[in-house]
PDB file of N, CA, C and O in Angstrom:
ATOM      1  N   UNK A   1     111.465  47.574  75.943  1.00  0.00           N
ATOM      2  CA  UNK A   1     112.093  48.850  76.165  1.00  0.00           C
ATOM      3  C   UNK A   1     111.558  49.412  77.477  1.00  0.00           C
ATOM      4  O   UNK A   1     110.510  49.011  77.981  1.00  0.00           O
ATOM      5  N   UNK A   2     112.195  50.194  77.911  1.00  0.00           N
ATOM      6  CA  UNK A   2     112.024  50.222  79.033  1.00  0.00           C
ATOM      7  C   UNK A   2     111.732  52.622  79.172  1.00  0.00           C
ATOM      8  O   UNK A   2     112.512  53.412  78.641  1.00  0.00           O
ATOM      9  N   UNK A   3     110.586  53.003  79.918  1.00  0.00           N
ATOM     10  CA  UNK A   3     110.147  54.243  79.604  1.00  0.00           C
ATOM     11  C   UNK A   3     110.521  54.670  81.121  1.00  0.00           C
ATOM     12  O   UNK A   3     110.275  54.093  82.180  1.00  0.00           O
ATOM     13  N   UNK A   4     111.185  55.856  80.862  1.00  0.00           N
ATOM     14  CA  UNK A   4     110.938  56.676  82.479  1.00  0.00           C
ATOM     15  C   UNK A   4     109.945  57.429  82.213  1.00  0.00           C
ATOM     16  O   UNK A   4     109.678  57.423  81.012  1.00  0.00           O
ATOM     17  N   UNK A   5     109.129  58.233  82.993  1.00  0.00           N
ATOM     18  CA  UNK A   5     108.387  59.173  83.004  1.00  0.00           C
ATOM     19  C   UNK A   5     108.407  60.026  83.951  1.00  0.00           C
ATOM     20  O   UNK A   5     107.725  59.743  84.937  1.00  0.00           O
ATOM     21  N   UNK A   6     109.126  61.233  83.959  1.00  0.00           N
ATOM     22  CA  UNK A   6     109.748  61.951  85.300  1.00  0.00           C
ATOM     23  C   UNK A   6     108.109  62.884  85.330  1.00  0.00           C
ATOM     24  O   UNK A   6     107.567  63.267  84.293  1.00  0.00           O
ATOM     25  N   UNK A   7     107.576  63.097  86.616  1.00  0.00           N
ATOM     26  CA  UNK A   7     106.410  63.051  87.401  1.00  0.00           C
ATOM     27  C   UNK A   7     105.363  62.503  87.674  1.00  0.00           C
ATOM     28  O   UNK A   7     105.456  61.340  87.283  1.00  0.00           O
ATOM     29  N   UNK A   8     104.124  62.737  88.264  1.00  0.00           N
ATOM     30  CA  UNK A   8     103.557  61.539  88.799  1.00  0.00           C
ATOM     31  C   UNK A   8     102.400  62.117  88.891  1.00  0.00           C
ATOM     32  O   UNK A   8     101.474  61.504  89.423  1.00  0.00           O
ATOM     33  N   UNK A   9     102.195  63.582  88.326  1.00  0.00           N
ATOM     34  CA  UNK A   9     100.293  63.747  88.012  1.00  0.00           C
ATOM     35  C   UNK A   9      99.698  63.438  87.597  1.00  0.00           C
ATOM     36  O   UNK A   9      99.942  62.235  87.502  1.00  0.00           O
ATOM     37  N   UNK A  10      98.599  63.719  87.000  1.00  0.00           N
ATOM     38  CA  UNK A  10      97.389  63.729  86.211  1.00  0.00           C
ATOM     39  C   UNK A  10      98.359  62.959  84.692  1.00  0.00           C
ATOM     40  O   UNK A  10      98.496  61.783  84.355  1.00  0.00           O
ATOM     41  N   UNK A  11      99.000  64.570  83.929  1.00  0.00           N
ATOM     42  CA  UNK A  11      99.855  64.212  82.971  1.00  0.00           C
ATOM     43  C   UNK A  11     100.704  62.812  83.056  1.00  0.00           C
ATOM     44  O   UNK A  11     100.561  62.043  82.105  1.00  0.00           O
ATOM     45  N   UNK A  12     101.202  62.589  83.665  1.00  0.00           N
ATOM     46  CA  UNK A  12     102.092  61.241  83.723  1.00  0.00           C
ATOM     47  C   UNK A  12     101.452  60.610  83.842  1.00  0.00           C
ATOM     48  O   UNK A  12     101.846  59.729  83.078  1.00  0.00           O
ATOM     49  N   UNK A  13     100.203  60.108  84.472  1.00  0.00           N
ATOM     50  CA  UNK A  13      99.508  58.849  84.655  1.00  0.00           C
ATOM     51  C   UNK A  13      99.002  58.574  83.426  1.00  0.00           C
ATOM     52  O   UNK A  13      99.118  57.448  82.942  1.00  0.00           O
ATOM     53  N   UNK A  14      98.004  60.191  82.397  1.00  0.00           N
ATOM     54  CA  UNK A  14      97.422  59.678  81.336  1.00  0.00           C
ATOM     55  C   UNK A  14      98.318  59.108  80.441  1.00  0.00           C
ATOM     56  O   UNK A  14      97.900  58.203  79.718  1.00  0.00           O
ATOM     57  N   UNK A  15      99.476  59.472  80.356  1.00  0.00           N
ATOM     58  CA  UNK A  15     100.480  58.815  79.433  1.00  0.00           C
ATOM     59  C   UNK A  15     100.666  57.811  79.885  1.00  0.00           C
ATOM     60  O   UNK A  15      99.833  57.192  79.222  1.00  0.00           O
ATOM     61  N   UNK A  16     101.212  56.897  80.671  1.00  0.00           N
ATOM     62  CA  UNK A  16     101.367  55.881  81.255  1.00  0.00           C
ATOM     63  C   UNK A  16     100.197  54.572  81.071  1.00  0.00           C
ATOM     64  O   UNK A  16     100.302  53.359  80.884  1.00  0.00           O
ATOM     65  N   UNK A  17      98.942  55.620  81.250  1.00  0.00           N
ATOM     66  CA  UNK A  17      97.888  54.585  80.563  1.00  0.00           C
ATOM     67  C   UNK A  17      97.858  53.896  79.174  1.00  0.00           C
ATOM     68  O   UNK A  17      97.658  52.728  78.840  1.00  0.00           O
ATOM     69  N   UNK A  18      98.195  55.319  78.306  1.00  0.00           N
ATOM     70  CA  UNK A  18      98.118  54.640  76.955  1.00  0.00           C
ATOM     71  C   UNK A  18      99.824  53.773  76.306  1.00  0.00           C
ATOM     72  O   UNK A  18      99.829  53.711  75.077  1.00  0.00           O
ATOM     73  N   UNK A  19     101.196  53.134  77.021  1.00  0.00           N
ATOM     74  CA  UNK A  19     101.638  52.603  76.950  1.00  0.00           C
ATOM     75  C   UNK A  19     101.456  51.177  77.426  1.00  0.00           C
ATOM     76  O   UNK A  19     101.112  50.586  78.450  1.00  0.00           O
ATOM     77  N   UNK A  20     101.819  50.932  76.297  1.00  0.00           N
ATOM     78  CA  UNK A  20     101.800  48.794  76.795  1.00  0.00           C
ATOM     79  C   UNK A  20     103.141  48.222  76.084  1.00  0.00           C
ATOM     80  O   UNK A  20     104.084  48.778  75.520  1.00  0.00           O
ATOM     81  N   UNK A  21     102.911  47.262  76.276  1.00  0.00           N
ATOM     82  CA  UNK A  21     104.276  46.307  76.067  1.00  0.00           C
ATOM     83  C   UNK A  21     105.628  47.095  76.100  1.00  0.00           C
ATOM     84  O   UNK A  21     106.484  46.920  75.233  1.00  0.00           O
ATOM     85  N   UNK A  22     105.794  48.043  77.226  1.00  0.00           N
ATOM     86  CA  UNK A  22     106.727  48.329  77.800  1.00  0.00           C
ATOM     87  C   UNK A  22     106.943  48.439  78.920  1.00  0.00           C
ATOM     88  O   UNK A  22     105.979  48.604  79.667  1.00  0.00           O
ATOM     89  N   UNK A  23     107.965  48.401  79.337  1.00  0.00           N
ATOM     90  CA  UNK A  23     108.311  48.742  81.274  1.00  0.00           C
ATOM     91  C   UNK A  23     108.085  50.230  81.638  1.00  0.00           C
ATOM     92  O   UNK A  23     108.832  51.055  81.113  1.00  0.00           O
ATOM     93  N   UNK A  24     107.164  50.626  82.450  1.00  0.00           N
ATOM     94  CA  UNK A  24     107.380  51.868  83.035  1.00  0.00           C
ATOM     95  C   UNK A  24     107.867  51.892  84.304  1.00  0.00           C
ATOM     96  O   UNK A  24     107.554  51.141  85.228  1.00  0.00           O
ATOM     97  N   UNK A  25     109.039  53.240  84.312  1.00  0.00           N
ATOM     98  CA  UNK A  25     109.280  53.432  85.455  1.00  0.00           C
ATOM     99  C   UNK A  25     109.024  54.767  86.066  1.00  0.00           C
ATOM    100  O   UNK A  25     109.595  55.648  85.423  1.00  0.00           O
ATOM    101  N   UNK A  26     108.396  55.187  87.033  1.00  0.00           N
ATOM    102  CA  UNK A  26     107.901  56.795  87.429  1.00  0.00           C
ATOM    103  C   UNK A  26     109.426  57.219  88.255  1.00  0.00           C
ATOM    104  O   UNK A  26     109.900  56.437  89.079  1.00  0.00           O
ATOM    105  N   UNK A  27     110.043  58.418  87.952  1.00  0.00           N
ATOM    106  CA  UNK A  27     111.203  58.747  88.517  1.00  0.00           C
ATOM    107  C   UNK A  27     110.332  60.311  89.156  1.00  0.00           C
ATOM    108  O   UNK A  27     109.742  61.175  88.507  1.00  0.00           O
ATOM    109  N   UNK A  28     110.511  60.225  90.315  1.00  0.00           N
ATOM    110  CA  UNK A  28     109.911  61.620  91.124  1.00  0.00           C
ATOM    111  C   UNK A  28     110.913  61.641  92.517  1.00  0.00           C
ATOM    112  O   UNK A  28     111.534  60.596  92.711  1.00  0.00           O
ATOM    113  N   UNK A  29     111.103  62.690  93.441  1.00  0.00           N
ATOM    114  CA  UNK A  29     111.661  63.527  94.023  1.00  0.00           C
ATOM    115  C   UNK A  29     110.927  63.331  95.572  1.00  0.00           C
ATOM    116  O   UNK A  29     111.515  63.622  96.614  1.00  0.00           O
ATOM    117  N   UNK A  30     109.582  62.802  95.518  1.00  0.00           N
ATOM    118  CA  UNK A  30     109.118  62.039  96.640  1.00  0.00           C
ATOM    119  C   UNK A  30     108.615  60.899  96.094  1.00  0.00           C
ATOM    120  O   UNK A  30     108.089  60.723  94.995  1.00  0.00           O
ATOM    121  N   UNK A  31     108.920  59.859  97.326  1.00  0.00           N
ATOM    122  CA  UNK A  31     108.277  58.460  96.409  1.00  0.00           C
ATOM    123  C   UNK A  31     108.104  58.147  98.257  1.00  0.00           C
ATOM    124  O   UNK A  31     108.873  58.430  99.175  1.00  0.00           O
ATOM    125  N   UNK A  32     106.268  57.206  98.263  1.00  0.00           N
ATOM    126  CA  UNK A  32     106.246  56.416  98.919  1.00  0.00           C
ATOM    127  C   UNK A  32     104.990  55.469  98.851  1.00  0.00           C
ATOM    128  O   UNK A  32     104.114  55.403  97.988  1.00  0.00           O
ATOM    129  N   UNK A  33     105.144  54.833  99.890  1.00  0.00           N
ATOM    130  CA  UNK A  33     103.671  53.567  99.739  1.00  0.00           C
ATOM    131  C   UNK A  33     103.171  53.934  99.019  1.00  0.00           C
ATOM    132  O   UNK A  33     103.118  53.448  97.889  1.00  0.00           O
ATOM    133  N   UNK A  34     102.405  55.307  99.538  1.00  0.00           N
ATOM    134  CA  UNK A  34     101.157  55.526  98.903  1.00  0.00           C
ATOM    135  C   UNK A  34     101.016  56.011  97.776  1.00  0.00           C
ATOM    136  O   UNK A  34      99.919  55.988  97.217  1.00  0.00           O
ATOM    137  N   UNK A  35     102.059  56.527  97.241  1.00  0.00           N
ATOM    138  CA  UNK A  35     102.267  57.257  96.154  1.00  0.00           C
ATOM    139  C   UNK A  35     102.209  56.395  95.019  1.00  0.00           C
ATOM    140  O   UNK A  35     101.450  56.512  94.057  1.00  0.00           O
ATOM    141  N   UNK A  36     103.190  55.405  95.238  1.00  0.00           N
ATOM    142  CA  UNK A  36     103.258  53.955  94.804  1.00  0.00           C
ATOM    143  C   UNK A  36     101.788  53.031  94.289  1.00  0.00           C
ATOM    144  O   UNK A  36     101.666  52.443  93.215  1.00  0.00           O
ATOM    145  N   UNK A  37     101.059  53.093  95.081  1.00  0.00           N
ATOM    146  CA  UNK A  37      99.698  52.414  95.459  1.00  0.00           C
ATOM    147  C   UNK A  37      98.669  53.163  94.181  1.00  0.00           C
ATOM    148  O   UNK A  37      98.143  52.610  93.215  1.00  0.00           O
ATOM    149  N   UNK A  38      98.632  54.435  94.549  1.00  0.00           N
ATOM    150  CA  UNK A  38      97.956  55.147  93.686  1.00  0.00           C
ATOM    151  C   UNK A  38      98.158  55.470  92.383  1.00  0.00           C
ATOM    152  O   UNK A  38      97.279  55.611  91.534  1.00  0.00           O
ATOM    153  N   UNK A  39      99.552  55.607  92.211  1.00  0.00           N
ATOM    154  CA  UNK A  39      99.869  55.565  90.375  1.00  0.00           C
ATOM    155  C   UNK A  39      99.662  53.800  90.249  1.00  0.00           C
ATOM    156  O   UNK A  39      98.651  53.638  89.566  1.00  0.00           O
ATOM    157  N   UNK A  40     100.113  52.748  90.563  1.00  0.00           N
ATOM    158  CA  UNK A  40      99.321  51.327  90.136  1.00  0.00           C
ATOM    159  C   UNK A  40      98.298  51.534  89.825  1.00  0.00           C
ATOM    160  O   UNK A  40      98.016  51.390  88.635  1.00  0.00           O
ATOM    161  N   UNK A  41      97.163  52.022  90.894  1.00  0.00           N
ATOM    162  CA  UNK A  41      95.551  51.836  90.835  1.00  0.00           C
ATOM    163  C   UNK A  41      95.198  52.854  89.878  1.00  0.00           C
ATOM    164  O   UNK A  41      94.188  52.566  89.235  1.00  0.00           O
ATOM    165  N   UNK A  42      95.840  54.190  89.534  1.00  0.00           N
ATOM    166  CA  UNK A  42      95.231  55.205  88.406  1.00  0.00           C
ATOM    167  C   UNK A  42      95.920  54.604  87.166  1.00  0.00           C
ATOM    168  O   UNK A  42      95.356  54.852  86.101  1.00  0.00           O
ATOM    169  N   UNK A  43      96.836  53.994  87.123  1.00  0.00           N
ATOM    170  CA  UNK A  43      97.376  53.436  85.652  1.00  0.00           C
ATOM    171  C   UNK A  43      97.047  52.140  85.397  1.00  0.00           C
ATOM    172  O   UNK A  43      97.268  51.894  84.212  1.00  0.00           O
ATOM    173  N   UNK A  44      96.485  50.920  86.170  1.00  0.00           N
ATOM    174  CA  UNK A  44      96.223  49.594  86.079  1.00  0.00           C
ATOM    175  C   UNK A  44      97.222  48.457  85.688  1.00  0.00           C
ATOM    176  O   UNK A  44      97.330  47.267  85.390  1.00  0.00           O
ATOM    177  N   UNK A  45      97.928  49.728  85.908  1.00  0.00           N
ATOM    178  CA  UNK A  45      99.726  48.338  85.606  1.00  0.00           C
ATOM    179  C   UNK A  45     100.457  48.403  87.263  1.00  0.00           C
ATOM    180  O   UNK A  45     100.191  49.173  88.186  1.00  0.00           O
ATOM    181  N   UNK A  46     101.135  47.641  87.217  1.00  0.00           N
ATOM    182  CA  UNK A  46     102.584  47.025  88.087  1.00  0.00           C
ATOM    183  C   UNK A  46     103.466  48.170  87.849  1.00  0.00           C
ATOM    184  O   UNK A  46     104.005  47.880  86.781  1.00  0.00           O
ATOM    185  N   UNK A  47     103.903  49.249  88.210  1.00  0.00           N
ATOM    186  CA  UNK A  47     105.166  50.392  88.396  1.00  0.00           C
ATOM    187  C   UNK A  47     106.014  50.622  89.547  1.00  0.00           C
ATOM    188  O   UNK A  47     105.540  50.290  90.633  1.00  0.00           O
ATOM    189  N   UNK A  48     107.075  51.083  89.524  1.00  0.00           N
ATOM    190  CA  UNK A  48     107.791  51.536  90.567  1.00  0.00           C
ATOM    191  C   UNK A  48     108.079  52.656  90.398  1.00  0.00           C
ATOM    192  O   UNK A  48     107.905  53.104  89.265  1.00  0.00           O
ATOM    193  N   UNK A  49     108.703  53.664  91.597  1.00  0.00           N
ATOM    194  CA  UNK A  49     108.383  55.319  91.416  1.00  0.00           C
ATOM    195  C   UNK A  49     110.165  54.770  92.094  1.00  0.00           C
ATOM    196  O   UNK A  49     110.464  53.790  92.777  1.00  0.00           O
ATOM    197  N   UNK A  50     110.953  55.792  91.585  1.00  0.00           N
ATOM    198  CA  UNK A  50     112.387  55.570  92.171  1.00  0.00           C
ATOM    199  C   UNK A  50     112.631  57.163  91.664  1.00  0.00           C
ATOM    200  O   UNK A  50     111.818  57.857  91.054  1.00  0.00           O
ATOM    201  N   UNK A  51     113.921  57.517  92.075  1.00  0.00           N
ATOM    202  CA  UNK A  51     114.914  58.735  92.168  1.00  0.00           C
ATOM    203  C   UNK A  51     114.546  59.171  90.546  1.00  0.00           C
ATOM    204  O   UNK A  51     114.247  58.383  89.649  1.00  0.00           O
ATOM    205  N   UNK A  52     114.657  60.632  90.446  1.00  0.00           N
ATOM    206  CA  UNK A  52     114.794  60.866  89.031  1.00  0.00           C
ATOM    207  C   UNK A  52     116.329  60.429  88.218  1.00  0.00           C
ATOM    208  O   UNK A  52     116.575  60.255  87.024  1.00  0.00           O
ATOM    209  N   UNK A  53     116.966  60.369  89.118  1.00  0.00           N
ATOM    210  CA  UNK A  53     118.763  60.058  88.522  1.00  0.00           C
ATOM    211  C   UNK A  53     118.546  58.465  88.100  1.00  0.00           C
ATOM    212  O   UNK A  53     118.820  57.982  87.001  1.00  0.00           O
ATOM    213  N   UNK A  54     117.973  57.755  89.266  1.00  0.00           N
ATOM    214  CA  UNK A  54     117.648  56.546  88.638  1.00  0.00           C
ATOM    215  C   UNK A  54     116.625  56.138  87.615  1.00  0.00           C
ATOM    216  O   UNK A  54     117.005  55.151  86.984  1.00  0.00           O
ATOM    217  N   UNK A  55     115.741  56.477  87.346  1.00  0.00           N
ATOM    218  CA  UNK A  55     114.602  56.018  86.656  1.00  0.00           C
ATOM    219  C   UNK A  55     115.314  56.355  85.182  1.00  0.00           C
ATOM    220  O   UNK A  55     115.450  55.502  84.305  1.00  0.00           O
ATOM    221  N   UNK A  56     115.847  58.066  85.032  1.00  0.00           N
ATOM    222  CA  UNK A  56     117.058  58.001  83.692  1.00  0.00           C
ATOM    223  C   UNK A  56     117.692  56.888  83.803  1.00  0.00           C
ATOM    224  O   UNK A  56     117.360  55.931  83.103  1.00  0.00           O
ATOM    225  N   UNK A  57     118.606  56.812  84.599  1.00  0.00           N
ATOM    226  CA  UNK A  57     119.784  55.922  83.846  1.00  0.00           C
ATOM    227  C   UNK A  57     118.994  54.601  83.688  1.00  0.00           C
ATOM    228  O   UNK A  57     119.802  54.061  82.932  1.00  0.00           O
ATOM    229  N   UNK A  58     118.253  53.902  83.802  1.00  0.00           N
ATOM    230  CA  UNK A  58     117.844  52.653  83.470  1.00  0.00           C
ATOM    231  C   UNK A  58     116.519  52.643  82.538  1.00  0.00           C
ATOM    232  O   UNK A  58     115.571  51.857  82.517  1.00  0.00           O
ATOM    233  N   UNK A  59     116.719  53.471  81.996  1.00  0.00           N
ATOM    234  CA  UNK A  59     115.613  53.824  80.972  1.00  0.00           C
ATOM    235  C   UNK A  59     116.227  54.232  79.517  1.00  0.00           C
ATOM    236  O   UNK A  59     117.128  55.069  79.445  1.00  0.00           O
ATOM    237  N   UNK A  60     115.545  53.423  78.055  1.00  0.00           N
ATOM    238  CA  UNK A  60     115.987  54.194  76.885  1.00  0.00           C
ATOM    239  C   UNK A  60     115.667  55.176  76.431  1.00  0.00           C
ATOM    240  O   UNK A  60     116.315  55.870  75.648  1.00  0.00           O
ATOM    241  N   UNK A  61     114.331  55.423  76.981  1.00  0.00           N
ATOM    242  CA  UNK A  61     113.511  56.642  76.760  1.00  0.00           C
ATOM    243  C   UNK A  61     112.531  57.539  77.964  1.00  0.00           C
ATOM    244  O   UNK A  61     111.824  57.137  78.889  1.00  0.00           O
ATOM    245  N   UNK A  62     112.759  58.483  77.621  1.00  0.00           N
ATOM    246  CA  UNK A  62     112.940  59.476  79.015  1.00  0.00           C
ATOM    247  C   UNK A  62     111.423  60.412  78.386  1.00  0.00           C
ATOM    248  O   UNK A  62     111.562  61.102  77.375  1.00  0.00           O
ATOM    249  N   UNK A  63     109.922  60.329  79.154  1.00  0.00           N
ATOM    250  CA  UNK A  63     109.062  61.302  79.398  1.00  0.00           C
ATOM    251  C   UNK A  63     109.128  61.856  80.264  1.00  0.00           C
ATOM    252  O   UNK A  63     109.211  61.362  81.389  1.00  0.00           O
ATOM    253  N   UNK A  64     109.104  63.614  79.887  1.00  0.00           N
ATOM    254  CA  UNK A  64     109.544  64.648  80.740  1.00  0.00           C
ATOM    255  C   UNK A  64     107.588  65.039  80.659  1.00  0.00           C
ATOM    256  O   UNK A  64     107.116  65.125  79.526  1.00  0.00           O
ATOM    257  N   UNK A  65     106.680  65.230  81.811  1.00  0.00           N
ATOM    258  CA  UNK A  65     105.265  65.049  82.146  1.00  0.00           C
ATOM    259  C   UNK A  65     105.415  65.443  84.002  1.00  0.00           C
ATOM    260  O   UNK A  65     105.464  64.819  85.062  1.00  0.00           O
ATOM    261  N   UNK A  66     105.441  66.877  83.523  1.00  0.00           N
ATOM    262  CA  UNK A  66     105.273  67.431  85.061  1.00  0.00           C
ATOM    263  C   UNK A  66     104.707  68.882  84.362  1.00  0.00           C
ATOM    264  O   UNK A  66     104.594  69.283  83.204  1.00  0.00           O
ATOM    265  N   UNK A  67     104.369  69.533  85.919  1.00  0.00           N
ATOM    266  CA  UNK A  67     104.590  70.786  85.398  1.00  0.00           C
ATOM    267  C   UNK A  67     105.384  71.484  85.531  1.00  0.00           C
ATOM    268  O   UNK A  67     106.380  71.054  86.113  1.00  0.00           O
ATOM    269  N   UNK A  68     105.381  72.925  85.072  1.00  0.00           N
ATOM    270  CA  UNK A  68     106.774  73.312  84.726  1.00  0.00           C
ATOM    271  C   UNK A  68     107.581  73.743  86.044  1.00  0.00           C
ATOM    272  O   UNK A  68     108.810  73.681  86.006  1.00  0.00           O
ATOM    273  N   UNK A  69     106.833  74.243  87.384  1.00  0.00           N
ATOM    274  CA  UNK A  69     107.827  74.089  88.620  1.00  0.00           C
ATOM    275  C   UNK A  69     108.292  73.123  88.822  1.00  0.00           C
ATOM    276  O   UNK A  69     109.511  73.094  88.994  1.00  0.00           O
ATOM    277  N   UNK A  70     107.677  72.169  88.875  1.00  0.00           N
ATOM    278  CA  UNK A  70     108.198  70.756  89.087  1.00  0.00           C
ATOM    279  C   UNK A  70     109.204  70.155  88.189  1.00  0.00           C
ATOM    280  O   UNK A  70     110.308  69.846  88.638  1.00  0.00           O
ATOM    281  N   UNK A  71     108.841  69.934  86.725  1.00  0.00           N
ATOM    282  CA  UNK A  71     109.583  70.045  85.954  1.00  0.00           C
ATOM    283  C   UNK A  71     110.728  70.392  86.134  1.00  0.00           C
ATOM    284  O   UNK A  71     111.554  69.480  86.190  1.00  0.00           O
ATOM    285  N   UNK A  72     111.143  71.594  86.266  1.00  0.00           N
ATOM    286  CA  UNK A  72     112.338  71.920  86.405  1.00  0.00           C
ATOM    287  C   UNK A  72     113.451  71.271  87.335  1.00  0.00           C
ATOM    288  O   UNK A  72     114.590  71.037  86.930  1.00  0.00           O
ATOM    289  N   UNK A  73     112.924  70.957  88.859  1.00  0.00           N
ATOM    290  CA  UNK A  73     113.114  69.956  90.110  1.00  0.00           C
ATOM    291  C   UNK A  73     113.758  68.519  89.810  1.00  0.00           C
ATOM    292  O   UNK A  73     114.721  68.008  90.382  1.00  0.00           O
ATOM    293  N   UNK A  74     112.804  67.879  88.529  1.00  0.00           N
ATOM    294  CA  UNK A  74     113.002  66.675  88.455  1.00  0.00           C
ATOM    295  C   UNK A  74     114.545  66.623  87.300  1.00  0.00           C
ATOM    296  O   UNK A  74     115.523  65.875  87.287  1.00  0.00           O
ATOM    297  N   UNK A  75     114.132  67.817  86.426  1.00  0.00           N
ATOM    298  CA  UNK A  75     115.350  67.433  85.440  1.00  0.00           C
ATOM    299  C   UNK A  75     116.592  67.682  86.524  1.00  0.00           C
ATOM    300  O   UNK A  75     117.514  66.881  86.675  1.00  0.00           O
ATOM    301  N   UNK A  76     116.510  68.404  86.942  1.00  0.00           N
ATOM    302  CA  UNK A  76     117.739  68.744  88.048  1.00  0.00           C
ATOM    303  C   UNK A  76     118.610  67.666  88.450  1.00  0.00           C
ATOM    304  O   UNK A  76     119.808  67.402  88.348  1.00  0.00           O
ATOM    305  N   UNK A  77     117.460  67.082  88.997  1.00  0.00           N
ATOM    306  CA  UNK A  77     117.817  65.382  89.634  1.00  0.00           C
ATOM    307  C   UNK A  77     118.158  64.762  89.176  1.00  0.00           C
ATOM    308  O   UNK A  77     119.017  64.080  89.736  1.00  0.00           O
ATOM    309  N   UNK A  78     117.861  64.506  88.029  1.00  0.00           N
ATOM    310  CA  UNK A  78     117.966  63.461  87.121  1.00  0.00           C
ATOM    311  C   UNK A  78     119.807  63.267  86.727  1.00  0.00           C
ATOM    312  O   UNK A  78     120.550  62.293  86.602  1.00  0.00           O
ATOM    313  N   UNK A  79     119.977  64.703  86.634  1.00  0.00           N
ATOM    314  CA  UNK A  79     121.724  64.177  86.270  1.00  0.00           C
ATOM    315  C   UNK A  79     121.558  63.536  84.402  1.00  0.00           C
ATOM    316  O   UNK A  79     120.503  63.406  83.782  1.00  0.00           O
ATOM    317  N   UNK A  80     122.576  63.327  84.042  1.00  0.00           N
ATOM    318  CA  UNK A  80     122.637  63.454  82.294  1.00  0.00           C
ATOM    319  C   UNK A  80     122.178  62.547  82.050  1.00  0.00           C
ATOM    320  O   UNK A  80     122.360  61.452  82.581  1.00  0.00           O
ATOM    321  N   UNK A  81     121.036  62.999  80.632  1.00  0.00           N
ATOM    322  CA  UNK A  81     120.564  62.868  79.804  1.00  0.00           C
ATOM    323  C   UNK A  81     120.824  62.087  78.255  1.00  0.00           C
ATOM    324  O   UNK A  81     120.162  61.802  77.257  1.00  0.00           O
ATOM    325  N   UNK A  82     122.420  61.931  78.825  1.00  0.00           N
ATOM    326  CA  UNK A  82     123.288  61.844  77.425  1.00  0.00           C
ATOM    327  C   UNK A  82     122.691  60.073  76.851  1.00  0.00           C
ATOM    328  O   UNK A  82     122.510  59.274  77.770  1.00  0.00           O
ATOM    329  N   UNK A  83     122.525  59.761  75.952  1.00  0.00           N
ATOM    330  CA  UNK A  83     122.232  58.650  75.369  1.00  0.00           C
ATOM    331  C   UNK A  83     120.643  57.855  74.963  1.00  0.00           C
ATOM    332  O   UNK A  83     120.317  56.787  74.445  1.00  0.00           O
ATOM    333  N   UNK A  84     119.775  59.298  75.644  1.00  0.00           N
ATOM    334  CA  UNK A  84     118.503  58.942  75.940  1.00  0.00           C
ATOM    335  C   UNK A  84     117.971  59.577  75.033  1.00  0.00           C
ATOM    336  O   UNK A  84     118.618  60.432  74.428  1.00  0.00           O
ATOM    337  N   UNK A  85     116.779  59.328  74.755  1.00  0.00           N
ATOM    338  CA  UNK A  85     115.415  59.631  73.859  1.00  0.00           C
ATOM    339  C   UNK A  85     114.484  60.484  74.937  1.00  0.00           C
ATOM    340  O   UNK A  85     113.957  60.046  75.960  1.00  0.00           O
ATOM    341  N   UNK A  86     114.428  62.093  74.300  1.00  0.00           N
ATOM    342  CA  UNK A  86     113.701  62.555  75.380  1.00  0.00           C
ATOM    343  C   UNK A  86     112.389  63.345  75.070  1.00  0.00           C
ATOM    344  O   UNK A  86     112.265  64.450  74.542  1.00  0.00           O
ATOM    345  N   UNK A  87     111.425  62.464  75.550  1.00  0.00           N
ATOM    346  CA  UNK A  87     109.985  63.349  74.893  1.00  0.00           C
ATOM    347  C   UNK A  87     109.574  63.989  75.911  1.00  0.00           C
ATOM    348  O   UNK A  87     109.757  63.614  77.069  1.00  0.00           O
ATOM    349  N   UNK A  88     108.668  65.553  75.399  1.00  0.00           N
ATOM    350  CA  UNK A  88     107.900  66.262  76.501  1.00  0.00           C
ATOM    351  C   UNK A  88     106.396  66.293  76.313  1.00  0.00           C
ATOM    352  O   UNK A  88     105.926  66.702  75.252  1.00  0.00           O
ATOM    353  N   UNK A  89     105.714  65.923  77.190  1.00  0.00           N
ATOM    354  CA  UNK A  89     104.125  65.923  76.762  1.00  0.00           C
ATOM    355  C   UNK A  89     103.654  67.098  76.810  1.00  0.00           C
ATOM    356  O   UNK A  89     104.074  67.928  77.617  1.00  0.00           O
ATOM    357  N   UNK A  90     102.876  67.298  76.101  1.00  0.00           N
ATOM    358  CA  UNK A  90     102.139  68.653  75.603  1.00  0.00           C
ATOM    359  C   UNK A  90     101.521  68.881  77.304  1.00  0.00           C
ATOM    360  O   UNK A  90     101.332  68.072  78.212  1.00  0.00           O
ATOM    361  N   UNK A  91     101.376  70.011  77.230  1.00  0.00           N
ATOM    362  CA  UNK A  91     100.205  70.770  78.634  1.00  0.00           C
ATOM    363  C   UNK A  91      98.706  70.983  78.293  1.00  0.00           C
ATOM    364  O   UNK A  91      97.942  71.453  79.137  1.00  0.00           O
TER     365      UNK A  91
END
């Protein structure tokens, strides 16, 4: 199965840690090298950071793990929701 996790802090990484035997994908609003580099090395897995519109649609299940300015930014992006499983991590 395959997990989006729309942001890329603290919150998203600790979640990201405690998943295994699934695909994560980080969907955020800036994505680059380094950004890239550093969620690998803080999570110890293989990830890719892509568009929030994309990381939904190719995902069955959708973690919403930002904060709430941000938060708001990413759902924006993201575009519908319809068919997905959508969890929010506690603050």
């Amino acid at each position: 199965m395959k997990i989006a996790i729309l942001g890329t802090g603290s919150q998203a990484v600790s979640v990201a840690r405690r998943i295994h035997q699934h695909e994560v994908v980080f969907g955020s609003c800036e994505s680059s090298a380094d950004l890239t580099r550093w969620l690998a090395a803080s999570t110890g897995r293989s990830i890719r950071v892509v568009s929030p519109q994309e990381a939904v649609g190719e995902a069955q299940v959708v973690l919403l793990a930002a904060a709430e300015d941000e938060l708001a930014r990413l759902v924006a992006a993201a575009g519908s929701f319809t068919g997905k499983f959508v969890l929010q991590a506690g603050s």
